[in-house]
TORPA-4810 file (N, C-alpha, C, O; in nm, 3 decimals):
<nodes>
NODE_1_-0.514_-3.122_-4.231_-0.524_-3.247_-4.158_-0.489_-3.363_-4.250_-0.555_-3.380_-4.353_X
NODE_2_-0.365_-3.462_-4.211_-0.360_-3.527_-4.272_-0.409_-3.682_-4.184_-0.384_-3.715_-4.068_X
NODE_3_-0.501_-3.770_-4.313_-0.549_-3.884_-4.237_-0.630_-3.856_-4.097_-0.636_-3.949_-4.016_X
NODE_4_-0.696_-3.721_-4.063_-0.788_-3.709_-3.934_-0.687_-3.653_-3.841_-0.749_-3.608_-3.743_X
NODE_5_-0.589_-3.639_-3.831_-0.464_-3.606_-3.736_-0.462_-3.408_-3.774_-0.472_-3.333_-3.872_X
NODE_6_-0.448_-3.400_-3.651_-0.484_-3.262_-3.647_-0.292_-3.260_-3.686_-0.216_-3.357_-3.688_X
NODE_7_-0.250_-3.066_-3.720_-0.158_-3.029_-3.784_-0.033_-3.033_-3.642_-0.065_-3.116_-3.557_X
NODE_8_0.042_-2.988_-3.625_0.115_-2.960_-3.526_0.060_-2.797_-3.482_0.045_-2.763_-3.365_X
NODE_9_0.034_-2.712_-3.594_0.001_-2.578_-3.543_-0.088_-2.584_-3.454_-0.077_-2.543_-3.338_X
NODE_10_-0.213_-2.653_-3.521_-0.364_-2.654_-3.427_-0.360_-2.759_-3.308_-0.447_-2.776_-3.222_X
NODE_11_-0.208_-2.841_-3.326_-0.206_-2.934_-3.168_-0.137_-2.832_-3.082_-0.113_-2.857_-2.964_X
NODE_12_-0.107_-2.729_-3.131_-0.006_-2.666_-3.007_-0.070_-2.601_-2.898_-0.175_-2.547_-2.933_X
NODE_13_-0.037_-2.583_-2.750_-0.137_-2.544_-2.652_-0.021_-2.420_-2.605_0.102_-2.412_-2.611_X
NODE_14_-0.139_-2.325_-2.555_-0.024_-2.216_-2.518_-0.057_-2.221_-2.396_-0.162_-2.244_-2.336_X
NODE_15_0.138_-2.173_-2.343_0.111_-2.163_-2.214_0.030_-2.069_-2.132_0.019_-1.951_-2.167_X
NODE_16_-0.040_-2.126_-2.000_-0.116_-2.012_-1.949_-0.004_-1.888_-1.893_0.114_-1.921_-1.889_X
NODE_17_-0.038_-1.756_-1.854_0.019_-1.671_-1.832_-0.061_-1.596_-1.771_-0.174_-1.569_-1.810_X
NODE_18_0.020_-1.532_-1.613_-0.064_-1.489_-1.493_-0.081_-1.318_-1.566_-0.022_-1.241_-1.641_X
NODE_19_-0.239_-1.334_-1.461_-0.258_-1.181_-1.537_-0.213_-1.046_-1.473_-0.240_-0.931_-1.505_X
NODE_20_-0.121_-1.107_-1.352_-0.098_-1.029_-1.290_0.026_-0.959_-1.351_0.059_-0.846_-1.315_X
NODE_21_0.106_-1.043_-1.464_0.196_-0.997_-1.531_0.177_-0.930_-1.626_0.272_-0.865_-1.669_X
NODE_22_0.045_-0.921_-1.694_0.026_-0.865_-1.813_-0.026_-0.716_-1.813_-0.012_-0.635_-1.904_X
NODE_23_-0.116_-0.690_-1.645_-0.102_-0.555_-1.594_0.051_-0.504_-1.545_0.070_-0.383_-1.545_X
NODE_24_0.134_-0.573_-1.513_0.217_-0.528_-1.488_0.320_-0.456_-1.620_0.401_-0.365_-1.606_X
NODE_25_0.283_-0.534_-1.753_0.353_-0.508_-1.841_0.257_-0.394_-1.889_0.321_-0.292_-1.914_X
NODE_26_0.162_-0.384_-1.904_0.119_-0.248_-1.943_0.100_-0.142_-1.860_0.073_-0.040_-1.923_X
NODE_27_0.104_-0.125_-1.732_0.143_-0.038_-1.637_0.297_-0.012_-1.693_0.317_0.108_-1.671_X
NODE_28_0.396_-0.061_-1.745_0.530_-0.073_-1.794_0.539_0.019_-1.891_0.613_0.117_-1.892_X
NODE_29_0.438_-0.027_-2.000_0.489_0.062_-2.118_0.396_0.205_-2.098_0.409_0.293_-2.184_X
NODE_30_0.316_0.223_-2.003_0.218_0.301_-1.956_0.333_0.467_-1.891_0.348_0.588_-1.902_X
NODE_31_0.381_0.348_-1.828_0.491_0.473_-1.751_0.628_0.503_-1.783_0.689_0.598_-1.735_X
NODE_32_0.668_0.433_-1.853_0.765_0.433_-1.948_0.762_0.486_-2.072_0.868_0.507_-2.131_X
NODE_33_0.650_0.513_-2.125_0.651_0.536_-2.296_0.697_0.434_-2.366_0.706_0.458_-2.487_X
NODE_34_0.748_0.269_-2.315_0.804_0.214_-2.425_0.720_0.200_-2.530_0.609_0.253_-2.532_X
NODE_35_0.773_0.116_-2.641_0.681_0.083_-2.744_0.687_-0.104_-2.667_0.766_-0.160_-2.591_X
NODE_36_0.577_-0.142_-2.727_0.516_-0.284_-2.679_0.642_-0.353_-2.728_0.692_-0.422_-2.638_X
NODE_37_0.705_-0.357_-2.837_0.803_-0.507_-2.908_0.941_-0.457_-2.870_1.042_-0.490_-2.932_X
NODE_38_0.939_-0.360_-2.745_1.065_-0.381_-2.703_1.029_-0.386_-2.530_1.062_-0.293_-2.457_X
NODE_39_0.966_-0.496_-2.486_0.913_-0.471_-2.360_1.063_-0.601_-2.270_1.057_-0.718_-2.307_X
NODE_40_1.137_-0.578_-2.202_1.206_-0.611_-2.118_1.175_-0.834_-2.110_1.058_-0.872_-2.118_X
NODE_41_1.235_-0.890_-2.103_1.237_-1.000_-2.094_1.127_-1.074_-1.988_1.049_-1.169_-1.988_X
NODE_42_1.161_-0.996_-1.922_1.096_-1.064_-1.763_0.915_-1.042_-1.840_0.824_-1.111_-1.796_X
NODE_43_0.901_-0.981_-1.907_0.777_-0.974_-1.936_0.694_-1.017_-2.032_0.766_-1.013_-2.132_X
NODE_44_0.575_-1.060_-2.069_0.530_-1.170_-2.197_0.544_-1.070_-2.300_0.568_-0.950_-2.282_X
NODE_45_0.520_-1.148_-2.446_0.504_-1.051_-2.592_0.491_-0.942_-2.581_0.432_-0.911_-2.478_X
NODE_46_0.525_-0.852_-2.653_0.436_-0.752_-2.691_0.296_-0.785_-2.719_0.201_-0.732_-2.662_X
NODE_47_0.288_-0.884_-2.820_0.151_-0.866_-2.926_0.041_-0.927_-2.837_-0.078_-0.907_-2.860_X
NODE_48_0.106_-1.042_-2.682_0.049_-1.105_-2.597_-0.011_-0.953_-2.490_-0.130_-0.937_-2.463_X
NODE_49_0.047_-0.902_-2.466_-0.040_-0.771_-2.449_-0.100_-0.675_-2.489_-0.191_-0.620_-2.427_X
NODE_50_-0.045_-0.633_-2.629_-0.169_-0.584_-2.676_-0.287_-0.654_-2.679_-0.383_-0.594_-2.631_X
NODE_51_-0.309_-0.769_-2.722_-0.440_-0.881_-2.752_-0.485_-0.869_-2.593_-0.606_-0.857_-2.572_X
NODE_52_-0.403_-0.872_-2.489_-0.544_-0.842_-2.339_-0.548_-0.727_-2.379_-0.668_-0.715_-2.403_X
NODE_53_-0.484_-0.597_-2.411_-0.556_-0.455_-2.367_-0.640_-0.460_-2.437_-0.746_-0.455_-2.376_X
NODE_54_-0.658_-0.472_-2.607_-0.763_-0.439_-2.675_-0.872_-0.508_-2.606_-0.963_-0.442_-2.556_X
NODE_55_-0.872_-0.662_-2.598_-0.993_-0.768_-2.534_-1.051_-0.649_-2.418_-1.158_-0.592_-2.440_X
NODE_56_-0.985_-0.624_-2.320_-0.990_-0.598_-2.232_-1.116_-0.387_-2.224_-1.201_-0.335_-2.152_X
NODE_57_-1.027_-0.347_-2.371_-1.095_-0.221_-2.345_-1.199_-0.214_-2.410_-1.277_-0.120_-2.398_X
NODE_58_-1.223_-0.354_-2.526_-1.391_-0.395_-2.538_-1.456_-0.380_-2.490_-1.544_-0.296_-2.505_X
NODE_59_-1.438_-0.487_-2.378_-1.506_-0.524_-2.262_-1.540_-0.369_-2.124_-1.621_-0.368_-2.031_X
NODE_60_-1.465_-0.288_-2.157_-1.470_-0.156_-2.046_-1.405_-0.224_-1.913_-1.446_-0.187_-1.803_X
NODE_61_-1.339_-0.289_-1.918_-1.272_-0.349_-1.783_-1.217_-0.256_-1.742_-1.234_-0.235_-1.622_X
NODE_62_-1.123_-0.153_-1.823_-1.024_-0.079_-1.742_-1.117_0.040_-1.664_-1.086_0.083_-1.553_X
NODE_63_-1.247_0.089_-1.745_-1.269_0.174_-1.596_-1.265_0.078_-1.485_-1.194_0.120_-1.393_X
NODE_64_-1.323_-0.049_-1.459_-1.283_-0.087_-1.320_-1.183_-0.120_-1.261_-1.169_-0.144_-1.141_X
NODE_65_-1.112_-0.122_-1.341_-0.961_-0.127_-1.279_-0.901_-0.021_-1.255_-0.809_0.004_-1.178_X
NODE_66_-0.986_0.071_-1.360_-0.919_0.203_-1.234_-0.993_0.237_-1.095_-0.945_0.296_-0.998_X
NODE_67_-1.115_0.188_-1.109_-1.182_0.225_-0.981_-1.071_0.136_-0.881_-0.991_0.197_-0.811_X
NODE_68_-1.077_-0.005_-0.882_-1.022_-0.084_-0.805_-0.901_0.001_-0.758_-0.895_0.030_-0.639_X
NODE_69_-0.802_0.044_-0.846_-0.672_0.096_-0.798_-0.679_0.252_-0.740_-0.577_0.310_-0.704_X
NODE_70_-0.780_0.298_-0.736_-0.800_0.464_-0.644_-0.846_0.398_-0.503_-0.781_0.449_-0.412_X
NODE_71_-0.907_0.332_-0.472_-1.010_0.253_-0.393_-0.873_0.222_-0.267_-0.896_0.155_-0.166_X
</nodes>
């Protein structure tokens, strides 16, 4: 911080990103075998999806998301 002014890194805001894309991208490399850092354009980061799956299999979300999707 120079003079109280935050850096440009820590001013930067990321864009939000629907989560409906980020199941979609791991349903992707799910059925595909890709590897994550070569995931197709139309779809966010790699590393932006790994960071939900891991968050995500912390949390045990995916058993309910598999319940949700047999259901």
């Amino acid at each position: 911080m120079d003079g109280g002014r935050p850096t440009a890194q820590a001013a930067a805001v990321r864009a939000p990103i629907d989560f409906r894309t980020i199941l979609n991208a791991i349903r992707y490399i799910l059925a595909t075998g890709c590897q994550q850092h070569v995931l197709p354009t139309g779809l966010p980061p790699g590393s932006t999806v790994q960071g939900y799956f891991y968050r995500r299999a912390r949390m045990a979300t995916w058993r309910w998301f598999k319940v949700r999707q047999v259901r």
